[in-house]
Each structure stands twice: as C-alpha cells, then as structure tokens.
DRENZADO-648830 format. One record per residue: residue number from 1; residue in three letters; x, y, z of N, C-alpha, C in turn. Coordinates in steps of 0.05 Angstrom, whole numbers. Layout:
REC, NUM, ALA, X, Y, Z, X, Y, Z, X, Y, Z
...
END
This chain:
REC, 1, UNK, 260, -28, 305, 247, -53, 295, 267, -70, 280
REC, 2, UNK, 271, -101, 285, 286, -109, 270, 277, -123, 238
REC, 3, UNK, 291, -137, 231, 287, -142, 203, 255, -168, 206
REC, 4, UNK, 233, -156, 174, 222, -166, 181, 221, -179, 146
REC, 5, UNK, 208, -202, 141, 207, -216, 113, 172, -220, 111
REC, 6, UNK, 163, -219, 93, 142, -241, 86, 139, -262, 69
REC, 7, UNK, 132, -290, 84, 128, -313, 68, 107, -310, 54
REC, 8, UNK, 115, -317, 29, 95, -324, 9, 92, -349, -1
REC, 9, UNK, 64, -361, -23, 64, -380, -42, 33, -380, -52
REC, 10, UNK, 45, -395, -68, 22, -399, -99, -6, -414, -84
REC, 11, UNK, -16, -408, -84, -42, -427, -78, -67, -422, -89
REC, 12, UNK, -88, -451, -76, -102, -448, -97, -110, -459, -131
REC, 13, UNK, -89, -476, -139, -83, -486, -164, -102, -511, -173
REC, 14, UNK, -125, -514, -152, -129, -535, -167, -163, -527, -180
REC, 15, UNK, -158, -549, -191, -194, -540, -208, -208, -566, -213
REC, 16, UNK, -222, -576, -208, -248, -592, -218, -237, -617, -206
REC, 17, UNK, -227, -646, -214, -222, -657, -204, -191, -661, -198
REC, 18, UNK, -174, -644, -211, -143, -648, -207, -139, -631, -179
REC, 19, UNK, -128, -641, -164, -115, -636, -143, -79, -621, -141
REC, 20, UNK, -79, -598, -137, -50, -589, -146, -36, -574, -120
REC, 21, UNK, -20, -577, -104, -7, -570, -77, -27, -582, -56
REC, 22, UNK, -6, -566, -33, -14, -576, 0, -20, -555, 10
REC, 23, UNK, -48, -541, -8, -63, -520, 14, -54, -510, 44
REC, 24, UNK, -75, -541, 51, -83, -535, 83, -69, -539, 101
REC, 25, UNK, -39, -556, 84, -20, -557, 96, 6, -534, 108
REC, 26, UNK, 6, -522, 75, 28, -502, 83, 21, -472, 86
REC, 27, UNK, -12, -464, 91, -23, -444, 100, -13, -432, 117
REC, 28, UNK, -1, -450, 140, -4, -448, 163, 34, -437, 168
REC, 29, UNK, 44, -442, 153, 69, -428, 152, 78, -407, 136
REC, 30, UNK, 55, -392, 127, 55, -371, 106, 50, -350, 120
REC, 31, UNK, 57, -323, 102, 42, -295, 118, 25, -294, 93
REC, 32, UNK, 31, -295, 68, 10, -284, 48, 8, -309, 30
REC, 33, UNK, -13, -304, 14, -23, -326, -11, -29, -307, -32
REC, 34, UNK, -15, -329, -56, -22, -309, -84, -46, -334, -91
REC, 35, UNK, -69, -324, -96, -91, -343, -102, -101, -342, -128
REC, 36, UNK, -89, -366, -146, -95, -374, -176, -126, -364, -181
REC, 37, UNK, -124, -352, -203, -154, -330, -206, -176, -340, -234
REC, 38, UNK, -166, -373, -238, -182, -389, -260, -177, -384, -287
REC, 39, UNK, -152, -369, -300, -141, -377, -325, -126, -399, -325
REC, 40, UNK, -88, -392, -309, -80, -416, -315, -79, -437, -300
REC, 41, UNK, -102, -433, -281, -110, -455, -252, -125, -444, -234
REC, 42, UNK, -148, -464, -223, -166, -449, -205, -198, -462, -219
REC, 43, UNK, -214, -448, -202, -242, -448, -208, -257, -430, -191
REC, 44, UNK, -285, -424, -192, -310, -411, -178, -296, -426, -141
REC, 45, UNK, -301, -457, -140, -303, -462, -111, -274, -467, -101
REC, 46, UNK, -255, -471, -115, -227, -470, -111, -223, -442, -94
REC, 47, UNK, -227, -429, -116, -224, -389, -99, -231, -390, -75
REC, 48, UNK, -261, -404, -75, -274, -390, -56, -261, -409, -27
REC, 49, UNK, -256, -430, -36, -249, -450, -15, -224, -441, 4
REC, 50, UNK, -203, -427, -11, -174, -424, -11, -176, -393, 7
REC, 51, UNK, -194, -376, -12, -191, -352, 13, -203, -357, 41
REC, 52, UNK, -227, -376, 41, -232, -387, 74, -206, -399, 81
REC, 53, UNK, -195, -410, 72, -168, -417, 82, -148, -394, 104
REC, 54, UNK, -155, -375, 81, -142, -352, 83, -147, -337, 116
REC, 55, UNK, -169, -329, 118, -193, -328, 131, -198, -342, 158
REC, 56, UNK, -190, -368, 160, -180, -387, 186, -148, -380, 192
REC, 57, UNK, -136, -386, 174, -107, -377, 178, -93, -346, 194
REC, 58, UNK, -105, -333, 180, -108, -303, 184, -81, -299, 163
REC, 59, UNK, -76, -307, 145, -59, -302, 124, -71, -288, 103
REC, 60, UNK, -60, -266, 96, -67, -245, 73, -67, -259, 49
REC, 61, UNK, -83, -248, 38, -92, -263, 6, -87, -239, -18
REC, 62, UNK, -79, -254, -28, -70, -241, -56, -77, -257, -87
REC, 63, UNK, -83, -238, -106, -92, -257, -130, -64, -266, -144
REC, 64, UNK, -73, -279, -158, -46, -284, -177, -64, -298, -206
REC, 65, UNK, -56, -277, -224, -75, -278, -244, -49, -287, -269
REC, 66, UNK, -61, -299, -290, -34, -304, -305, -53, -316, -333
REC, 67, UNK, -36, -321, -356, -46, -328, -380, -72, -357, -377
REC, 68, UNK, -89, -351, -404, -104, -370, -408, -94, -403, -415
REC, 69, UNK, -82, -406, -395, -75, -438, -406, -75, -449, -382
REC, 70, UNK, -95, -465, -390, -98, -493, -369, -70, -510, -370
REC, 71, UNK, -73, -523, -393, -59, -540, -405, -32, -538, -395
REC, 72, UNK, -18, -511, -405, 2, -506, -401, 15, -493, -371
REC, 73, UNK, -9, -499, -352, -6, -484, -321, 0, -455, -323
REC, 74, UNK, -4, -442, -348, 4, -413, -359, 49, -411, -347
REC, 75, UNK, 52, -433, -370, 81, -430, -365, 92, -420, -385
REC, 76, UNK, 69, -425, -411, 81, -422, -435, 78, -389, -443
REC, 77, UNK, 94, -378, -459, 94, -352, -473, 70, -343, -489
REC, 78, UNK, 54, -328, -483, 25, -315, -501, 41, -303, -514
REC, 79, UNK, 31, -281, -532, 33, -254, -557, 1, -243, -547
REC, 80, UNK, 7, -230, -529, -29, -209, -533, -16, -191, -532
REC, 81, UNK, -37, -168, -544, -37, -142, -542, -38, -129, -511
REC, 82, UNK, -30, -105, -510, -28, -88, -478, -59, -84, -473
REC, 83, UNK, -71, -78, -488, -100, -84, -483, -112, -105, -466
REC, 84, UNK, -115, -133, -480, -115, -159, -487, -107, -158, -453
REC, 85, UNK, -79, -163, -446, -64, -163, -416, -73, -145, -395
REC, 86, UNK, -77, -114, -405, -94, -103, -381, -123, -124, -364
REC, 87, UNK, -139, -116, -390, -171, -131, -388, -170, -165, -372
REC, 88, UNK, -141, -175, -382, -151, -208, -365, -133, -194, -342
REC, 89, UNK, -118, -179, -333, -119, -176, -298, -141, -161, -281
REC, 90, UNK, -146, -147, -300, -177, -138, -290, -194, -157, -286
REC, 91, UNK, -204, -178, -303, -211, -199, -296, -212, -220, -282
REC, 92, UNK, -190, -223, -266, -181, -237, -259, -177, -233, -227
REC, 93, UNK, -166, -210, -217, -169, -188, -197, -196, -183, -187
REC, 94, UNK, -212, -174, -208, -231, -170, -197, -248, -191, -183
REC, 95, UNK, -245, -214, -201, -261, -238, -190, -258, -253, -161
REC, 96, UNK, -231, -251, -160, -219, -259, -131, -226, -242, -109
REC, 97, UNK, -223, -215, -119, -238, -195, -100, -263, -198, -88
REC, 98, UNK, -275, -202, -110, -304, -207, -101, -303, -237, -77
REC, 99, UNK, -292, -262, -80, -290, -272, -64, -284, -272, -37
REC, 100, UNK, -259, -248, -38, -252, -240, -14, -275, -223, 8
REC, 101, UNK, -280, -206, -7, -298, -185, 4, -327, -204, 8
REC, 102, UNK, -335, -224, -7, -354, -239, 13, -346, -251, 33
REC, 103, UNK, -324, -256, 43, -318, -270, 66, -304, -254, 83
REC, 104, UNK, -308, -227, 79, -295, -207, 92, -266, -193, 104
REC, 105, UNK, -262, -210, 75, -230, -193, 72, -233, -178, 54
REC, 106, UNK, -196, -163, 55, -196, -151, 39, -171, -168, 16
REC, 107, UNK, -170, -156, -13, -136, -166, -24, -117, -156, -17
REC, 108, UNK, -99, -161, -11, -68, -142, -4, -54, -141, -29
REC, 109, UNK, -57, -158, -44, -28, -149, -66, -39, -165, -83
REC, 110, UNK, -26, -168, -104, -26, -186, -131, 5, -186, -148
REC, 111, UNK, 6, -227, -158, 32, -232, -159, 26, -246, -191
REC, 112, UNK, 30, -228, -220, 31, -247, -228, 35, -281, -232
REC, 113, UNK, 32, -292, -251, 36, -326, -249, 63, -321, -277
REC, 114, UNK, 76, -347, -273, 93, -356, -297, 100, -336, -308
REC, 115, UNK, 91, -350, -338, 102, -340, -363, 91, -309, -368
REC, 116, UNK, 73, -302, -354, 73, -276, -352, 84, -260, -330
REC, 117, UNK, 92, -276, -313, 110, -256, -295, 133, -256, -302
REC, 118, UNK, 150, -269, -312, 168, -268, -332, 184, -254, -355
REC, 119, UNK, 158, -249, -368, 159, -236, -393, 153, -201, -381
REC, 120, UNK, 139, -207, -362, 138, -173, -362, 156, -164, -347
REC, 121, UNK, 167, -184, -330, 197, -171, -304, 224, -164, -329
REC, 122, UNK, 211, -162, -351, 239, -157, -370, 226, -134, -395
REC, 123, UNK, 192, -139, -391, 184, -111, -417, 167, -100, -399
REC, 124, UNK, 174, -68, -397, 169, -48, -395, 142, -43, -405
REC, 125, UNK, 140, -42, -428, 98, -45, -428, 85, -60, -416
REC, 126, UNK, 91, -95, -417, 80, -112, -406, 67, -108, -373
REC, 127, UNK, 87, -95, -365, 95, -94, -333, 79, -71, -327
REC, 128, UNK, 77, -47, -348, 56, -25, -353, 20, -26, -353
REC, 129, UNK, 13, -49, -372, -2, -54, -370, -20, -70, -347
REC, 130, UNK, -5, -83, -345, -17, -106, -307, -16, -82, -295
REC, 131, UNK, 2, -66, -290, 2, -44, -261, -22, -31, -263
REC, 132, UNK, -31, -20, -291, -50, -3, -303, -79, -23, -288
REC, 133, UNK, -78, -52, -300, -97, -64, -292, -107, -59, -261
REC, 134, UNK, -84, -63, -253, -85, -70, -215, -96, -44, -208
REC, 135, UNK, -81, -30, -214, -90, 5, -203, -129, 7, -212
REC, 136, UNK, -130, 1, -241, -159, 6, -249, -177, -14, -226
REC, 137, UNK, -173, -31, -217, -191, -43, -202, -194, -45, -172
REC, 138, UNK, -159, -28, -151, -161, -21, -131, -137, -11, -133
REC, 139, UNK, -129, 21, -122, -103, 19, -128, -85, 26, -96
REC, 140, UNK, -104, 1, -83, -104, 10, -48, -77, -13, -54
REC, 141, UNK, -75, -38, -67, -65, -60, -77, -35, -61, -74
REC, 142, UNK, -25, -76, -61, 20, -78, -70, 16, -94, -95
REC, 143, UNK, 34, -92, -112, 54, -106, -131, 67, -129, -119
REC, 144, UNK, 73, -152, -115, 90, -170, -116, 106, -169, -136
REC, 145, UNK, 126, -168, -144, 144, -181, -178, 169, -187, -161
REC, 146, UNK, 189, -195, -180, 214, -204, -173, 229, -174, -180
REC, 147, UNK, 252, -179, -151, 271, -165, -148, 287, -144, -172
REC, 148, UNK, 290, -125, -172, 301, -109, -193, 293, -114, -222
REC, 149, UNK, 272, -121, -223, 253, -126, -253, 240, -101, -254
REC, 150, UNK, 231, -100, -284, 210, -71, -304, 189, -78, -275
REC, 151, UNK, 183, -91, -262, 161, -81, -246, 161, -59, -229
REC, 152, UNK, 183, -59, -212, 180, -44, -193, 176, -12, -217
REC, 153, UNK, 191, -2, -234, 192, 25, -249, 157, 25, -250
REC, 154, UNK, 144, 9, -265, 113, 5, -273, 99, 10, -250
REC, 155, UNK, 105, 2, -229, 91, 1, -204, 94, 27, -197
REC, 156, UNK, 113, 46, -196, 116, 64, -194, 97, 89, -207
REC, 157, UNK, 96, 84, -228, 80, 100, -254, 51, 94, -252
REC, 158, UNK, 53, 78, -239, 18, 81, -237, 2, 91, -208
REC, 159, UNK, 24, 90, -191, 16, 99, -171, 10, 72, -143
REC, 160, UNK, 28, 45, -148, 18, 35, -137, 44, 22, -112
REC, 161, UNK, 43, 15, -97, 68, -4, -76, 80, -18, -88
REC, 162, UNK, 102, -22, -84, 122, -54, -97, 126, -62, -76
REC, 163, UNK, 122, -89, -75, 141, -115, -64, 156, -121, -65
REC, 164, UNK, 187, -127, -61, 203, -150, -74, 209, -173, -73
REC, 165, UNK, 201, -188, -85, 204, -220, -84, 227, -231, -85
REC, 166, UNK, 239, -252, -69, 255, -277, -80, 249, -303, -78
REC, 167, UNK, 260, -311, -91, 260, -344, -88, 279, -365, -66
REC, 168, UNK, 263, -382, -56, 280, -399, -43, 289, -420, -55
REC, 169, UNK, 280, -424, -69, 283, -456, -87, 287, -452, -118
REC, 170, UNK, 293, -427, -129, 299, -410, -156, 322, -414, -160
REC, 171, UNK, 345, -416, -170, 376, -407, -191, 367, -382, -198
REC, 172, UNK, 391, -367, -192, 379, -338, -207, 409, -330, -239
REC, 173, UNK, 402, -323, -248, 420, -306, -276, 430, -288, -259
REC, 174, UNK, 452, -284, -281, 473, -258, -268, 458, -233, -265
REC, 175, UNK, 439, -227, -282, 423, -204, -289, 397, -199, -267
REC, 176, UNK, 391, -221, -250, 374, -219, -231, 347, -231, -235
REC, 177, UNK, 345, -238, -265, 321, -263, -269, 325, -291, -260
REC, 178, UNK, 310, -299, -266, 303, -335, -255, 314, -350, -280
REC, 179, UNK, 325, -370, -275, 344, -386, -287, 312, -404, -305
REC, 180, UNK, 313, -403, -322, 297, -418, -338, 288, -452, -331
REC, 181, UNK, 269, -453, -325, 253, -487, -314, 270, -507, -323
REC, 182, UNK, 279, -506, -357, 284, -523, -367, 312, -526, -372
REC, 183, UNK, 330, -501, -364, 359, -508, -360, 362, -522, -321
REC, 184, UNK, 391, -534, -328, 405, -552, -316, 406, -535, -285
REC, 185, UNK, 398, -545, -258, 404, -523, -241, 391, -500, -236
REC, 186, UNK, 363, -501, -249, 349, -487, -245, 331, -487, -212
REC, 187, UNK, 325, -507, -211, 316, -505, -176, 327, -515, -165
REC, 188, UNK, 328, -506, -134, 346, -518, -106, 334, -539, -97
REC, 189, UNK, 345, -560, -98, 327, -588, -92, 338, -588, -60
REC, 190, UNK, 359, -587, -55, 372, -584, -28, 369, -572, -6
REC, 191, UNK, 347, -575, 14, 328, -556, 28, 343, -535, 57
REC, 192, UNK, 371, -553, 54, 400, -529, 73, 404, -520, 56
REC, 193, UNK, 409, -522, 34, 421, -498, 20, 403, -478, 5
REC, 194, UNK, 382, -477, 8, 362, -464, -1, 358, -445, 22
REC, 195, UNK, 361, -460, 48, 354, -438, 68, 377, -427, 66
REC, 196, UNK, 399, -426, 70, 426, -419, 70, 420, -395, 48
REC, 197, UNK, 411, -400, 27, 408, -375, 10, 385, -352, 13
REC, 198, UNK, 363, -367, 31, 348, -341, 44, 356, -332, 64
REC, 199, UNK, 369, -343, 86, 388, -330, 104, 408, -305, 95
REC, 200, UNK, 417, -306, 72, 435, -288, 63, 419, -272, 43
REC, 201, UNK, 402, -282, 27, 380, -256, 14, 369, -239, 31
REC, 202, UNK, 356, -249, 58, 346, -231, 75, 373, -212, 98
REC, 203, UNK, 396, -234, 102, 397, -215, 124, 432, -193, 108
REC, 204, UNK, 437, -208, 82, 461, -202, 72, 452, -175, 45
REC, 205, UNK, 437, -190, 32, 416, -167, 3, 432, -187, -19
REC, 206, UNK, 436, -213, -10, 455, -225, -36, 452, -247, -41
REC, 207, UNK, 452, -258, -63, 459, -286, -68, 471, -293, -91
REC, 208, UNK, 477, -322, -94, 497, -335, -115, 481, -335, -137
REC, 209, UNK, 494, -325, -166, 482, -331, -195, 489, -364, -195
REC, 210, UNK, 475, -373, -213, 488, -397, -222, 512, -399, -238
REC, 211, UNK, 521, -381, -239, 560, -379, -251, 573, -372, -228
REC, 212, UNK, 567, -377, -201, 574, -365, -184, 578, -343, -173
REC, 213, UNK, 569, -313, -192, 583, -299, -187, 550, -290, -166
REC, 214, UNK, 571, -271, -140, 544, -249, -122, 528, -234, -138
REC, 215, UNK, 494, -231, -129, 486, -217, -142, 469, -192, -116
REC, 216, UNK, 458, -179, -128, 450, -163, -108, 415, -165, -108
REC, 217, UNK, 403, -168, -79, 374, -169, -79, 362, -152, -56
REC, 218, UNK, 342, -147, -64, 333, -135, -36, 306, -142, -32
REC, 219, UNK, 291, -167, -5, 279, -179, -8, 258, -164, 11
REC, 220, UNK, 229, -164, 0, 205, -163, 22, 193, -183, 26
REC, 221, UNK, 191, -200, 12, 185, -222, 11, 190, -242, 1
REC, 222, UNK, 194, -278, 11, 201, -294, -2, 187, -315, -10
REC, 223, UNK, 185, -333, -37, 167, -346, -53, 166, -375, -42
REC, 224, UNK, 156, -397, -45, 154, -417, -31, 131, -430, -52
REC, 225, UNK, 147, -448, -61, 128, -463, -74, 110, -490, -64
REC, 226, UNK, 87, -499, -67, 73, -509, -56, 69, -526, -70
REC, 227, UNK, 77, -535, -83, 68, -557, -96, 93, -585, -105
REC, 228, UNK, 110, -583, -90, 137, -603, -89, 130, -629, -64
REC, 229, UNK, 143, -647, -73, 136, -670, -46, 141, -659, -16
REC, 230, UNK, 167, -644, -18, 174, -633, 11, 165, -603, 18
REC, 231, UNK, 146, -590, 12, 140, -563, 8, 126, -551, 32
REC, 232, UNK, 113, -577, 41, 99, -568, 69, 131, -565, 93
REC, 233, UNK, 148, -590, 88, 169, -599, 102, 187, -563, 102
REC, 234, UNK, 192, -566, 72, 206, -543, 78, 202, -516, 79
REC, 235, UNK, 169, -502, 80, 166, -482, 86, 163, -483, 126
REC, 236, UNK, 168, -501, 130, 167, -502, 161, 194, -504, 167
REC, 237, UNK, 216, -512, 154, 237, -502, 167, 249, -474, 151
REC, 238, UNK, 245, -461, 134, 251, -438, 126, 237, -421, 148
REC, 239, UNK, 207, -425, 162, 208, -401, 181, 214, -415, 208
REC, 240, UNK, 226, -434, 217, 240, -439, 239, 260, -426, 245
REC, 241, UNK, 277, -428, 216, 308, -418, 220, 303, -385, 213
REC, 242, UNK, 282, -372, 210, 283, -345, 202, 278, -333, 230
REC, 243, UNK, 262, -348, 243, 259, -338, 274, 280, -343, 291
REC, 244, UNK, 292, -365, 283, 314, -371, 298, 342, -349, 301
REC, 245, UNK, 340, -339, 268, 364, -314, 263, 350, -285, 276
REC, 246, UNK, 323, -292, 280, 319, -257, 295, 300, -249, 273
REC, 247, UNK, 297, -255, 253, 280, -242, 227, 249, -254, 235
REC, 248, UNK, 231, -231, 237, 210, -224, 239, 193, -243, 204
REC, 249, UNK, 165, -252, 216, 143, -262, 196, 129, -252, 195
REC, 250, UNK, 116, -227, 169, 93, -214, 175, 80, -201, 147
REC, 251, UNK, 58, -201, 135, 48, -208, 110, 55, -179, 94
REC, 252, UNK, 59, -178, 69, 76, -160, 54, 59, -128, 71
REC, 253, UNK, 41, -128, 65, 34, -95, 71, 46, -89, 103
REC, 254, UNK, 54, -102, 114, 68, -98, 150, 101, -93, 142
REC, 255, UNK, 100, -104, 120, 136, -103, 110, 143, -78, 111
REC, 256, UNK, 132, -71, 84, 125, -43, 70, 123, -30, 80
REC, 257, UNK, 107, -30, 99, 91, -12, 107, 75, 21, 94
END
C-alpha cells in the first residue's frame, strides 16, 4: 500500500449571526472535520448543520472542543484546573456526539482548538486530562494533536489512538511547536510554498524551522485552515498535487489504521 495522508480542517465556527469559513465549500476537499463544539465557536444548529455536511460529503467528523471564549475565538490562554479541563471536553464531545449519532454517524477523533491545543502539546497534565476526558466519553475515539507534542505520551496512557498533525500554512519552532500568531512569519501566505512543504512533510518526515534549520515530522494528517480568502483555492490544490505525487486521501482512522 502506498503512502496515504488525511486532510483535515476546522469547521463549523460560526454561531448566530456571524458567519466564519467556507464550509460547503472546502468540505468537499477534506477527508475529516474537527467540528467547533460551542465554547470558543459554534452553536446547537451550526453542529447540527455542519455534521449533515459531513454526512453528504461522506467526510469523517470530529469534535474540536477548546476554551470558553467567544470573544477571543478561544486563542487566548485560560488557568483552569485539570478537573475544570477534563469536564468542558466531556462537554463538549459529548454534545457533538449526540449530533452525530442523530444523523447516523459516528465521531472519529477529536482535535483540540487554539490556545488549548497549545498549551497542552507542551504540559503533560494538560494533555492528561483531555485524553482522560476523550477516553471517559468513547475511548473507540483517535487523538488529533500536533506532531511530537505531550499528546501523543497522554494518548498513550489512557488507552487511546494518536494522530499526527501538521500544518500547511504553520512556521514551525526548532522544537516542533507552531511559531506563535503574533510573531513575524508565522503563516505561509504563499500557497507553492506551502505545498512544497507538505510535499516534503508527507513524503520526506521533514520540514524547515523558521531559522531554517530541518526539523523532523511524522505526518497522519494535515491541517487546512478554512477560514482565509484563498482556503477553498488552496485546499484544492494541496490535494491535486498530493494525488499527483502518488499519496493517497483518506480520513485519519484509514491512516492509522
């Protein structure tokens, strides 16, 4: 069998009357969806709207549960307790679930959001507690997190699958995190050279830090954000040129297997 990836992205984000990405546009070039679960974006008919999406598409759905902030699209840093962080992925998981399973799916995985996927791809409790969550509410469930982060160890300990994520449109640190929003060079605005770097995350295990130096990755899946002017544009040529190199499209649990 040759090499196979799954496309991912955030969807789902919008709530009441704000309108946030190109759904129904870039569904259709995805294998999986992480579906905003109504803390830091989302609502009751958003969910429900987005997993029929899912559902026509035949793209796997996934929650993506993340801090209580509207306001802040949950970018900004909380302080809760491991408690506190279990209970809102429970919450959060579960609710999407239930959406799914009325429309007769099932969830495949769950990808934190932001500032909490962030903070826990670097603490070891944090990353403990979500896993704890995910497992308490199905522990049939993959892990999404980023590449060589406290997730995959956590994922392990609880008994559950890992994913590994990259980014197409991310700067990464020497250390294998995501270059911070708000430093210089943080996203790939340049949609060749973005593929050029999933070309070589998937078919090499590598890519450039932003100091230039190689770093090492090992990808199951890659991120795709949905909500940029060109996002529909360029998740349609990221899986043109992935089929083009021979690399297989197929939703994280077919990765894994």
């Amino acid at each position: 069998m040759g090499i196979r990836v799954d496309l991912n992205c955030d969807m789902g984000e919008s709530f009441g009357n704000y309108k946030i990405g190109m759904d129904e546009d870039i569904v259709q070039y995805i294998s999986s969806a992480n579906i905003a679960c109504g803390f830091h974006a989302s609502d009751p008919l958003v969910m429900e709207k987005t997993i029929g999406l899912c559902r026509q598409a035949g793209v796997a759905p996934g929650a993506h549960p993340g801090f209580p902030d509207l306001v802040g699209f949950g970018r900004r840093q909380m302080k809760v307790t491991m408690p506190e962080l279990k209970a809102m992925i429970i919450y959060q998981v579960g609710a999407l679930k239930a959406f799914a399973e009325a429309e007769g799916l099932s969830l495949q995985h769950v990808k934190p959001h932001g500032a909490m996927y962030n903070m826990a791809g670097k603490d070891p409790q944090m990353a403990d507690a979500i896993c704890e969550g995910i497992a308490s509410v199905d522990p049939d469930l993959i892990l999404l997190g980023l590449s060589g982060s406290a997730f995959e160890g956590a994922a392990a300990r609880a008994g559950l699958r890992f994913a590994r994520e990259v980014f197409a449109d991310r700067a990464y640190e020497e250390d294998g995190s995501l270059v911070a929003r708000g430093k210089d060079g943080a996203m790939i605005t340049d949609e060749q050279e973005a593929i050029r770097r999933v070309i070589s995350m998937v078919k090499d295990h590598k890519v450039k830090a932003i100091t230039g130096k190689e770093i090492a990755v090992s990808p199951d899946s890659i991120c795709l954000h949905g909500d940029s002017p060109k996002a529909v544009l360029f998740a349609k040529m990221i899986r043109e040129e992935l089929t083009r190199e021979g690399i297989g499209i197929a939703p994280i649990a077919q990765v894994i297997g």
